[in-house]
C-alpha positions as CSV (number, residue, x, y, z in Angstrom):
1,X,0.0,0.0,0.0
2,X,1.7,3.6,-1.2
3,X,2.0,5.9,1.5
4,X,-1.0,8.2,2.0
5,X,-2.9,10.3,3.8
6,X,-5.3,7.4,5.4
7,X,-2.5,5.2,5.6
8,X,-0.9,7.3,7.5
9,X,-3.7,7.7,9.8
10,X,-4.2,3.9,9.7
11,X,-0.2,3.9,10.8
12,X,-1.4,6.1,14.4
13,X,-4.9,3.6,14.9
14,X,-2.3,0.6,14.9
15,X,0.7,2.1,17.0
16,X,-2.2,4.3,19.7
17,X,-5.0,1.4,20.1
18,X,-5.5,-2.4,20.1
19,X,-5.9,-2.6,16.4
20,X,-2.6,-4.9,14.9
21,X,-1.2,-5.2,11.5
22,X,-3.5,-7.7,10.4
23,X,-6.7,-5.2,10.9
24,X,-4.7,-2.7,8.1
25,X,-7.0,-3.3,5.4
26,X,-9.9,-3.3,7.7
27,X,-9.2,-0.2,8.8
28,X,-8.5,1.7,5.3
29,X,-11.6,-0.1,4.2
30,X,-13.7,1.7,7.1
31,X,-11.9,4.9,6.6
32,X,-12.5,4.8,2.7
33,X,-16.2,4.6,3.4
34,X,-16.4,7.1,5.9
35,X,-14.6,9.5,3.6
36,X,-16.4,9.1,0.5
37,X,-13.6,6.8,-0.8
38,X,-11.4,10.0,-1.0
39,X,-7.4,9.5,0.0
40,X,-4.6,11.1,-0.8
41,X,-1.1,10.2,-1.9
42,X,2.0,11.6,-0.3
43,X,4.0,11.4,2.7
44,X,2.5,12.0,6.3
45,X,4.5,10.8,9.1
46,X,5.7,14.1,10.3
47,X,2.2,15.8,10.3
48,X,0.8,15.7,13.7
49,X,-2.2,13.9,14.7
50,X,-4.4,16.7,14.7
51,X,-3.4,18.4,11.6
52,X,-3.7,14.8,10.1
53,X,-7.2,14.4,10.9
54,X,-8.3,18.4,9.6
55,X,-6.1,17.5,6.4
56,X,-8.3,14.3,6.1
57,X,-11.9,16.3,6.2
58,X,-10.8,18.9,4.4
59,X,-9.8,16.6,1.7
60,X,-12.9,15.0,2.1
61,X,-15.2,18.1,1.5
62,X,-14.0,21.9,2.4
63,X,-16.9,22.8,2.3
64,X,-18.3,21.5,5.3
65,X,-19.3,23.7,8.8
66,X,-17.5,23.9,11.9
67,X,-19.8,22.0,13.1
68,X,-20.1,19.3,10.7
69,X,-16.3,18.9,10.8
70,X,-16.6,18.7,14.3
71,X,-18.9,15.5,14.2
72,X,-16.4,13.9,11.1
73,X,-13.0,14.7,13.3
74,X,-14.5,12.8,16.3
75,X,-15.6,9.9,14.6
76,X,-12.6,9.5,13.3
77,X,-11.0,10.1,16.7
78,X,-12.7,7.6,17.7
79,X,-10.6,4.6,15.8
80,X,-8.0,5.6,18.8
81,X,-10.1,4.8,21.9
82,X,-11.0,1.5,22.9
83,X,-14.5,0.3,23.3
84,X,-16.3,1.5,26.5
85,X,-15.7,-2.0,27.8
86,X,-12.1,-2.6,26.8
87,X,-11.2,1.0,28.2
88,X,-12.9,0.2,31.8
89,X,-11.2,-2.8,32.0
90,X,-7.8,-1.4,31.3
91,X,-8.6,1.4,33.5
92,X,-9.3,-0.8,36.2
93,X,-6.7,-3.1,35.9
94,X,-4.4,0.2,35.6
95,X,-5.8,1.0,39.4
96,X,-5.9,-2.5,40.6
97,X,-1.8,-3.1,39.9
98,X,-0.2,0.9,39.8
99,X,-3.4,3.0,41.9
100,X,-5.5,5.6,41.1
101,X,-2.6,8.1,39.7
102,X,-1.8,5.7,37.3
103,X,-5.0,4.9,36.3
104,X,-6.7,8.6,36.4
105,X,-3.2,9.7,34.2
106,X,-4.5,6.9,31.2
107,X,-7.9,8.1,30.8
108,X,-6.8,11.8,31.1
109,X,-3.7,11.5,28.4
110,X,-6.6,8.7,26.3
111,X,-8.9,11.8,26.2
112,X,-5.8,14.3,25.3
113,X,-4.8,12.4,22.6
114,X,-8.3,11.5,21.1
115,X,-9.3,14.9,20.9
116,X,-12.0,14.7,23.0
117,X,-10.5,17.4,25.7
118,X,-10.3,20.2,23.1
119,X,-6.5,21.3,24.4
120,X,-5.6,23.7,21.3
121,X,-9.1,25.3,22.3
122,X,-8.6,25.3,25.8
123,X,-5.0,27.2,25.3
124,X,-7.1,30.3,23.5
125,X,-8.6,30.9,27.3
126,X,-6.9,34.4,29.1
127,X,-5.5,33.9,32.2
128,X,-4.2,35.7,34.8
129,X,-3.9,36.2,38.5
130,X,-5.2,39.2,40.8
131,X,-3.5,39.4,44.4
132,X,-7.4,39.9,46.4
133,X,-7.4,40.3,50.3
134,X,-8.6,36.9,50.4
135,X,-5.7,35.4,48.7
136,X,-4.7,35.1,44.7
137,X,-7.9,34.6,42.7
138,X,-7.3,33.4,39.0
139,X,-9.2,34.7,36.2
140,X,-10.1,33.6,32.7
141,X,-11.8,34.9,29.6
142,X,-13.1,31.6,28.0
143,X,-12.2,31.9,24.4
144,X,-12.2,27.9,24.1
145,X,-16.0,26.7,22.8
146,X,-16.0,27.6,18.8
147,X,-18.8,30.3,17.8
148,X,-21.2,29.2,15.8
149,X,-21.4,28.7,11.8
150,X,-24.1,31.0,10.6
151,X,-24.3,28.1,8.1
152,X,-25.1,25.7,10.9
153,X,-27.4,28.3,12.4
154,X,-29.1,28.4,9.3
155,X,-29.7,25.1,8.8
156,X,-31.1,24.5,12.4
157,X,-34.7,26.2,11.5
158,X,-34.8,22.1,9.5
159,X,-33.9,20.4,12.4
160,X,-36.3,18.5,14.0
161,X,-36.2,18.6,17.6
162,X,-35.3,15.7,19.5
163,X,-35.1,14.2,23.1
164,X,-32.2,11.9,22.8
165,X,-30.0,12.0,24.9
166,X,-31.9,12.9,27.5
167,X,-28.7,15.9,28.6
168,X,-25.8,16.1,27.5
169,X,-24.2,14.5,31.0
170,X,-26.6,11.5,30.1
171,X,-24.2,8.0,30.1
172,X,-26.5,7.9,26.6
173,X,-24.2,10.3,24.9
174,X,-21.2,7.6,24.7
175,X,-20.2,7.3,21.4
176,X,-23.5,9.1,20.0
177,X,-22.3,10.9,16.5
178,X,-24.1,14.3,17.9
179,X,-25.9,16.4,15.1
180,X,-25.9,20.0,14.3
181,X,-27.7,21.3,17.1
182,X,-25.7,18.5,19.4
183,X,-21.9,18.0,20.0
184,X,-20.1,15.9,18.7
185,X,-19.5,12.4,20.9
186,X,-18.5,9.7,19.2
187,X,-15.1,9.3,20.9
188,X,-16.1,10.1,24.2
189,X,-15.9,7.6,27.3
190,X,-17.2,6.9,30.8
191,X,-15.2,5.3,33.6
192,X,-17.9,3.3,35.2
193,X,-17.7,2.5,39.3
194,X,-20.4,1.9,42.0
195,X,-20.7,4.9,44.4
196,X,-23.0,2.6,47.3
197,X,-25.7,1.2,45.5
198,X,-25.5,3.0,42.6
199,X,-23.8,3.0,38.8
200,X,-21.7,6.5,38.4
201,X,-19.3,7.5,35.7
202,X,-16.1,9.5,35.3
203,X,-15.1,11.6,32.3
204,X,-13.3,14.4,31.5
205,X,-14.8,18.0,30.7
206,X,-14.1,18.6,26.9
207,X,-13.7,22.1,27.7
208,X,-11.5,22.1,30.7
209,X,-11.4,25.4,33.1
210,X,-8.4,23.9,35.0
211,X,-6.2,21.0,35.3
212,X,-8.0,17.6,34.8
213,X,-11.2,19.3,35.4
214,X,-14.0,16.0,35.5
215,X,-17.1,15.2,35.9
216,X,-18.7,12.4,38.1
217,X,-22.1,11.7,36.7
218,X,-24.9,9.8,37.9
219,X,-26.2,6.8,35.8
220,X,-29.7,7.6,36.2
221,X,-31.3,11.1,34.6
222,X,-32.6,12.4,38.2
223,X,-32.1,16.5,39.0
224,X,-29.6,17.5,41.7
225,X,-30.3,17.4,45.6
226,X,-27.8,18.3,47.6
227,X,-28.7,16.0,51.0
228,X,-26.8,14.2,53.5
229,X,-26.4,11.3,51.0
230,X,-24.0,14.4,48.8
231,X,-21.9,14.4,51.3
232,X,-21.4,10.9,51.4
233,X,-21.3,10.5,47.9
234,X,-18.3,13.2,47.6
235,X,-16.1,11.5,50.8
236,X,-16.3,7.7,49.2
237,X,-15.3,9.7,45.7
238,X,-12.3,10.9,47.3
239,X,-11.0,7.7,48.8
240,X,-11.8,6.5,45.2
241,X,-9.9,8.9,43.6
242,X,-7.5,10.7,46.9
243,X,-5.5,13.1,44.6
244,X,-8.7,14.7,43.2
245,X,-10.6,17.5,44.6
246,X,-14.8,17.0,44.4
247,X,-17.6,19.0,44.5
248,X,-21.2,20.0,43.6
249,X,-22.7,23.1,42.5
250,X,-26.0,24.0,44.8
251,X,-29.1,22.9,43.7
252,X,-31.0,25.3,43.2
253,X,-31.3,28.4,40.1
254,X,-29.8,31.6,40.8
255,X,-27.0,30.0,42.9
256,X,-26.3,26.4,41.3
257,X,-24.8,25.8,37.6
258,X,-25.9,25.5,34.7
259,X,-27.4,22.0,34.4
260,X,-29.8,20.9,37.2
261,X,-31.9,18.3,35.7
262,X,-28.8,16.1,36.0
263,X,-27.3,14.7,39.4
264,X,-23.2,15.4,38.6
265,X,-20.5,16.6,40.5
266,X,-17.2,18.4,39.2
267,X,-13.5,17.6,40.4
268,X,-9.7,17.5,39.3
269,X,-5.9,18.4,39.8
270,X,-5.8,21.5,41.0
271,X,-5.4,23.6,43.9
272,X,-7.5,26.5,43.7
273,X,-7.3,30.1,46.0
274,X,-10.1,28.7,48.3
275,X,-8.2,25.6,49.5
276,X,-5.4,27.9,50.4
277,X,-8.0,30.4,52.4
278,X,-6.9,30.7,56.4
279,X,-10.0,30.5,59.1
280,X,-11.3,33.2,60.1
281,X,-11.6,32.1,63.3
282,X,-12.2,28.3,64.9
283,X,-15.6,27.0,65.3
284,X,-16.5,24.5,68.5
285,X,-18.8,21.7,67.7
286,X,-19.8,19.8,71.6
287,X,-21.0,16.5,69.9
288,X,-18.3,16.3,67.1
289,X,-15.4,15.8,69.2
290,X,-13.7,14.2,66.1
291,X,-13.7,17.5,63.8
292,X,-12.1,20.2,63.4
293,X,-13.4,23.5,62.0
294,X,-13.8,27.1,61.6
295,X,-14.9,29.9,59.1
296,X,-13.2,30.8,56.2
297,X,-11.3,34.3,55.9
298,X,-13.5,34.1,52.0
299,X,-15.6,36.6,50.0
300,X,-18.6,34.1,50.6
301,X,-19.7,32.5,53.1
302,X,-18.0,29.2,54.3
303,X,-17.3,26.5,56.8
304,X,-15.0,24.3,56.9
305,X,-14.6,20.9,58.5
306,X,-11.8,18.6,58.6
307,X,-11.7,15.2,60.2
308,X,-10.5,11.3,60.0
309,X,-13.6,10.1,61.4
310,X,-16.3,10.3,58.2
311,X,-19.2,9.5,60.0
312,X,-18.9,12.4,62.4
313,X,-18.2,14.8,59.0
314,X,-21.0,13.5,57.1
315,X,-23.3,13.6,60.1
316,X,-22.4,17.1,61.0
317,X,-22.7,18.3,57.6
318,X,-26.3,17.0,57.2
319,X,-26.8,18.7,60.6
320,X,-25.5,22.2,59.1
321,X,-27.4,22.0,56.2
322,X,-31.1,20.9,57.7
323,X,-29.9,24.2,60.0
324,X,-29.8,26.1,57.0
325,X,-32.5,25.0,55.1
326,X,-34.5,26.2,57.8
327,X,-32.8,29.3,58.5
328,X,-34.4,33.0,58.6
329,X,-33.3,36.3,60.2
330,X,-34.8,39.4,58.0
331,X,-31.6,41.9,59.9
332,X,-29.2,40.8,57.1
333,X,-31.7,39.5,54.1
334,X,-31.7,35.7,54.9
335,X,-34.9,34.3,54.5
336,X,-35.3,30.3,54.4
337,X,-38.8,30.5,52.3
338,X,-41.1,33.3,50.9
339,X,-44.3,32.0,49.4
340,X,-44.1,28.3,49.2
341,X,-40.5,28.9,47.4
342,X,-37.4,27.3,49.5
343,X,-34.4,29.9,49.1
344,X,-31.0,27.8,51.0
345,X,-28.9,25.1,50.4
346,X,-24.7,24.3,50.2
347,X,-22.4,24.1,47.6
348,X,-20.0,21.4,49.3
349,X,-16.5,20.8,48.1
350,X,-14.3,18.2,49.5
351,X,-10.6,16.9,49.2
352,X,-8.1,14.9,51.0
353,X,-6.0,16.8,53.6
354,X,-3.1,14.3,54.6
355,X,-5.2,11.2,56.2
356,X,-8.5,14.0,56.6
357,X,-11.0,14.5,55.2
358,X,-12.1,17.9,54.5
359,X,-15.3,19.7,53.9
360,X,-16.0,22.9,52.6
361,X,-19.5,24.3,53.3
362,X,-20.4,27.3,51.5
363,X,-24.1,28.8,52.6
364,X,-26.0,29.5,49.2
365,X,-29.6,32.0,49.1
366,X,-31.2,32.2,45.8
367,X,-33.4,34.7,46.9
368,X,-34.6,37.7,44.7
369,X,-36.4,40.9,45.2
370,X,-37.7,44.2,43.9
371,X,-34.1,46.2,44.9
372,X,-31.8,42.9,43.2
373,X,-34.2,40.9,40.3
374,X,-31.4,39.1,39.8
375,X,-30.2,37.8,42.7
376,X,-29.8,39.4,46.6
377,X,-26.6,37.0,46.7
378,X,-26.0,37.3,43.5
379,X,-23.5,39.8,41.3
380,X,-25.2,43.1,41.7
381,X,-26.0,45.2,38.4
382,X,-22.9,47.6,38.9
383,X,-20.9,44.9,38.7
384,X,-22.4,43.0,36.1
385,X,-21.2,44.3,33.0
386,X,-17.8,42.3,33.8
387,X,-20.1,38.7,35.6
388,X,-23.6,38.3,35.0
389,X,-23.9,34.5,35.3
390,X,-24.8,32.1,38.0
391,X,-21.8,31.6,40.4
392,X,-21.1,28.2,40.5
393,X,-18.9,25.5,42.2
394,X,-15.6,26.6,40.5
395,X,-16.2,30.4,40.6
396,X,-17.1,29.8,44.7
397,X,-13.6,28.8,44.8
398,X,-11.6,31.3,43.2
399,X,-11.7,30.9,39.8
400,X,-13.6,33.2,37.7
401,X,-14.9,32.2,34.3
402,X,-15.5,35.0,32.4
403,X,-17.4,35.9,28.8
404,X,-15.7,36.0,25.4
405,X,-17.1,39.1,24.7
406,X,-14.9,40.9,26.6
407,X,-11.5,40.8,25.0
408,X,-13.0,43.2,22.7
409,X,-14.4,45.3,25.3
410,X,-11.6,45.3,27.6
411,X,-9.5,46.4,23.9
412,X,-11.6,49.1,23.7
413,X,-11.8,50.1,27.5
414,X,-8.0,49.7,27.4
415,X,-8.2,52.6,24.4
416,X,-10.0,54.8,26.9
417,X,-7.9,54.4,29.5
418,X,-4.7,55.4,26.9
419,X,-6.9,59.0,25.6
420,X,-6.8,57.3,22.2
421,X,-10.1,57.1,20.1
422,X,-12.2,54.1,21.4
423,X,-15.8,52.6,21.0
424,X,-15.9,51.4,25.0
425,X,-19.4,50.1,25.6
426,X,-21.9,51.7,27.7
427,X,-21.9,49.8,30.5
428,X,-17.9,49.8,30.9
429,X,-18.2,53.6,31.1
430,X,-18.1,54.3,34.7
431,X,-16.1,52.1,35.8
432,X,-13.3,53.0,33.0
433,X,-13.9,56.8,34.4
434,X,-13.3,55.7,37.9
435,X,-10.0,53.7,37.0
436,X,-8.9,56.7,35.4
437,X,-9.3,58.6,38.4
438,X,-7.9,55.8,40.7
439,X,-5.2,55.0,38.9
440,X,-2.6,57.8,38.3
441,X,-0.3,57.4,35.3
442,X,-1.5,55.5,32.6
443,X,0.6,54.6,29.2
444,X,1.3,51.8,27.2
445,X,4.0,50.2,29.7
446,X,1.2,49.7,32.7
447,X,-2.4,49.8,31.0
448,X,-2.1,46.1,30.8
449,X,-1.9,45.2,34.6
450,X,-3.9,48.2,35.9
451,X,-6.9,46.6,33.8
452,X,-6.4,43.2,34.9
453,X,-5.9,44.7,38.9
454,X,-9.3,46.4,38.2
455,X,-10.9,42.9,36.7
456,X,-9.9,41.5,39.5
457,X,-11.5,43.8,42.2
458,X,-14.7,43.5,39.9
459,X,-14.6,39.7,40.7
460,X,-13.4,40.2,44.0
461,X,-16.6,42.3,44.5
462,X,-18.7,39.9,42.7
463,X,-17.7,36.9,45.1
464,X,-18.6,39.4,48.4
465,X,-22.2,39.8,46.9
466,X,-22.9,36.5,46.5
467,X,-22.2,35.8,50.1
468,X,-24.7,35.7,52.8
469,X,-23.2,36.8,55.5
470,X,-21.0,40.3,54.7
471,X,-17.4,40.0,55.9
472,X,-18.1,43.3,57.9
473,X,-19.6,43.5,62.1
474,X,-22.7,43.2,60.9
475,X,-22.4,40.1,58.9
476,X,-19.9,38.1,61.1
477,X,-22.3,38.6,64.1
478,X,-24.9,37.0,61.7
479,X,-22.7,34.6,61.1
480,X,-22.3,33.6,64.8
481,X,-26.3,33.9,65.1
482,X,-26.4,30.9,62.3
483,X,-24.1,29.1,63.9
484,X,-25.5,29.2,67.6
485,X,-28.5,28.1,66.7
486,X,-27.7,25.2,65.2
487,X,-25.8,24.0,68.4
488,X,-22.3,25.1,67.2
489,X,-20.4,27.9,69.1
490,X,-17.7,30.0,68.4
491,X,-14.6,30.3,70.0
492,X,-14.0,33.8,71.2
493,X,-10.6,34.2,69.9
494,X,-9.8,34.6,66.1
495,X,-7.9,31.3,64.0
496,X,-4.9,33.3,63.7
C-alpha cells in the first residue's frame, strides 16, 4: 500500500489502540467509506495527529461547517479509543496493579490524545492572577467553545427537535455521532464505578477550566439534591480517587450551575485560592469531638470541617445543612422560604487533607427581590457588566470564568484608559472613568496590569455579593447567630 494520507492515519490507529497489522485493510476499508472513498497520496509521518485528521476532512469536502467537521474529526478520533468496555477494563486493571494516579493519568492523556479534551481550544482561554485580600484569585476569559457557523445556524430552523440523549451528561451520549444542534461524541468515554448502590461515571470536561477538570455523573437522569447522601457521595469519591478535589454546584437556580436536571459533581488536579484560604476564626462543635473547623477568611460564606472520622463529618454536615434549610433572620436579608419557594442550600467541596477528610460548606440564598431581580446574593448590576452568570462550584472557589465578549471590550476600555479614540461600551463607562481617576499614570507600559488589577477587584466584588453573611460587624455577628442556633459555638478568639 503507497503511502497516504489514510494510511498514515491507519499507521497512528495501529501504534495508539488495540488494532494490529492484520486489521490494516480493515481499517483503510472503514476509513474509505467514511470519507467518501477519498485518500490522498503523499508522505505524512511528520504531520501531527491533529493536523492529520483536519487535512483528512478537508480533503474529504471543504466545504463542510465547523460543526459538521466537528462530528467527522471525532468519529474519526474515535478509531484511537478503545470500546467502552475494553477501556474500563484497562482502566481498572491500571488502578488494581499501579493506583488511582496511574489509572486517572490513562484516561486523562486517552482523552488528550483523542481529541476529546479540546487542548488547542482550551490554550485560547486568558489567564491571569489578581492578588485579592482573600488570597490570589485566577481569572479567565473563556475563548475555548467555537462560535457558531451562521451556516449551521441556518440550517437548524430544518432540524427536527429531539429528546435523545436525554442531557448532555446522560451515560446515553457515549459514542453518539451528535448532530448540528448536538456535540459531537463519538469518541467520548465513561469510567464506570459503584458509588453505594449506585452505577456512576467519570469523564473528562471537553472544555476544561483547569487541570484535569471531570465530571462524576450519575447513571440515572434524576435532578440535583444536595442532601446528606452528597456528602457521602463526595467522601467515598475521594477515597476513590484521593489526589482529586470534588464538588457539587447548589441545587438550586440563581445559585447552582448550569445543568440541574442532572445529578453530577465536578473535580480535578488543581489547587484553587479557596483551598489555600486561612480561618477566620475556629468554630467548637460539643458532639463532634472528632472535627475540626472554623470559618473561612473568604468573600462568601463558608465552613469548613476537617476530620479522620467520616461519620462524624457527614453527620455534621447533614446537621448544618437541615440548619440552613431552615434558617431566617430578616436583619441581614436571609430568608429560608417566601411563598411556598425554598431559598438555602450548600455548595460542598471536598478533598483529601493528609489522612483528613475535609469539607468545605459554602451557605447559598437564591433569593430575589424588587431592589436585586437578579439575585440578593447574586453579582449586583454595577458589577455585572464584567459577571452576570450564576456563580457556580468553580467560581465559589476562586476561579472566575469570564465571557468571550470581553477581549473586545476590555480592547476598547483599554483605548480609553490610553486618551486614544475608542468605542468602549456603555456599561464599561463608569467604571473606565473611575480607573482613570484611581489609577494615576497611565501609558502603554502599565495599562495592561492596571486593567487586569481592576478585573480583579470586579470579581473580587462579585464573590462578596454573593455571600450571605458580609465579611463586615454586621455580617460576622450574623454569622455567629447561624451558627449558635444550630448548636455550634464560636470560640471567642480569632484562627490566627
Amino acid at each position: 500500500m503507497q503511502a497516504s494520507l489514510l494510511g498514515e492515519f491507519v499507521n497512528r490507529i495501529i501504534a495508539a489502540s488495540d488494532y494490529t497489522e492484520m486489521d490494516r485493510t480493515y481499517l483503510y476499508n472503514r476509513l474509505l467509506n467514511l470519507l467518501g472513498e477519498k485518500d490522498l497520496p503523499g508522505d505524512f509521518r511528520q504531520t501531527d495527529l491533529l493536523t492529520l485528521v483536519a487535512k483528512m476532512v478537508e480533503n474529504y469536502d471543504d466545504r463542510l461547517t465547523k460543526q459538521q467537521q466537528s462530528l467527522l474529526k471525532a468519529q474519526l478520533m474515535d478509531f484511537l479509543v478503545p470500546a467502552p468496555s475494553r477501556l474500563n477494563q484497562k482502566f481498572w486493571q491500571k488502578y488494581q496493579q499501579q493506583g488511582s494516579t496511574a489509572a486517572l493519568n490513562y484516561f486523562y492523556h486517552l482523552s488528550q490524545a483523542s481529541d476529546y479534551i479540546k487542548v488547542s481550544e482550551i490554550k485560547k482561554n486568558k489567564y491571569f492572577k489578581f492578588n485579592s485580600p482573600y488570597g490570589p484569585l485566577e481569572i479567565t476569559i473563556n475563548l475555548s467553545k467555537p462560535e457558531k457557523d451562521p451556516r449551521d445556524i441556518a440550517r437548524l430552523k430544518t432540524v427536527k427537535a429531539s429528546g435523545y440523549p436525554l442531557c448532555q451528561l446522560c451515560f446515553s451520549n457515549e459514542g453518539y455521532q451528535g448532530r448540528l444542534n448536538y456535540p459531537a461524541r463519538s469518541n467520548h468515554r465513561l469510567i464506570r464505578f459503584k458509588l453505594f448502590e449506585e452505577t456512576w461515571g467519570l469523564q473528562y470536561s471537553p472544555y476544561a477550566y483547569f487541570n484535569e477538570h471531570c465530571i462524576f455523573v450519575d447513571q440515572q437522569h434524576q435532578p440535583m439534591k444536595i442532601e446528606r447522601l452528597t456528602f457521602a457521595r463526595l467522601l467515598r469519591i475521594l477515597d476513590l480517587f484521593p489526589t482529586y478535589f470534588v464538588g457539587s454546584n447548589a441545587d438550586l437556580p440563581i445559585v447552582g450551575g448550569s445543568i440541574l436536571n442532572h445529578e453530577h459533581f465536578q473535580g480535578g488536579r488543581h489547587v484553587f485560592a479557596m483551598d489555600q484560604a486561612k480561618l477566620r476564626r475556629k468554630v467548637v462543635f460539643k458532639d463532634f469531638p472528632a472535627v475540626q473547623a472554623g470559618i473561612l477568611h473568604w468573600p462568601m460564606s463558608v465552613i469548613r470541617l476537617t476530620s479522620r472520622d467520616q461519620e462524624q463529618l457527614i453527620e455534621l454536615a447533614a446537621k448544618i445543612l437541615d440548619g440552613w434549610q431552615q434558617y431566617s433572620d430578616p436583619t441581614v436579608s436571609v430568608l429560608a422560604e417566601t411563598d411556598g419557594k425554598l431559598h438555602h442550600t450548600i455548595t460542598p467541596i471536598a478533598r483529601k487533607r493528609g489522612a483528613a477528610d475535609q469539607l468545605d460548606l459554602v451557605l447559598r440564598d437564591n433569593r430575589q427581590d424588587q431592589q436585586y431581580p437578579a439575585g440578593i446574593f447574586h453579582p449586583h448590576a454595577d458589577v455585572q457588566h464584567i459577571k452576570k452568570k450564576n456563580i457556580g462550584l468553580i467560581e465559589v472557589m476562586g476561579l472566575a470564568i469570564l465571557p468571550p465578549r470581553l477581549v473586545p471590550e476590555l480592547t476598547e476600555v483599554k483605548r480609553f484608559l490610553l486618551d486614544l479614540p475608542n468605542q468602549i461600551a456603555d456599561q464599561h463607562l463608569p467604571w473606565a472613568k473611575q480607573i482613570k481617576q484611581q489609577a494615576g499614570a497611565i501609558n502603554q507600559a502599565n495599562v495592561t496590569a492596571i486593567l487586569q488589577d481592576a478585573v480583579g477587584q470586579v470579581f473580587t466584588r462579585v464573590l462578596e455579593d454573593a455571600g450571605v453573611f458580609k465579611n463586615d460587624q454586621s455580617g460576622q455577628a450574623a454569622f455567629d447567630r447561624f451558627i449558635t442556633t444550630i448548636g455550634i459555638q464560636t470560640e471567642a478568639k480569632n484562627a490566627n
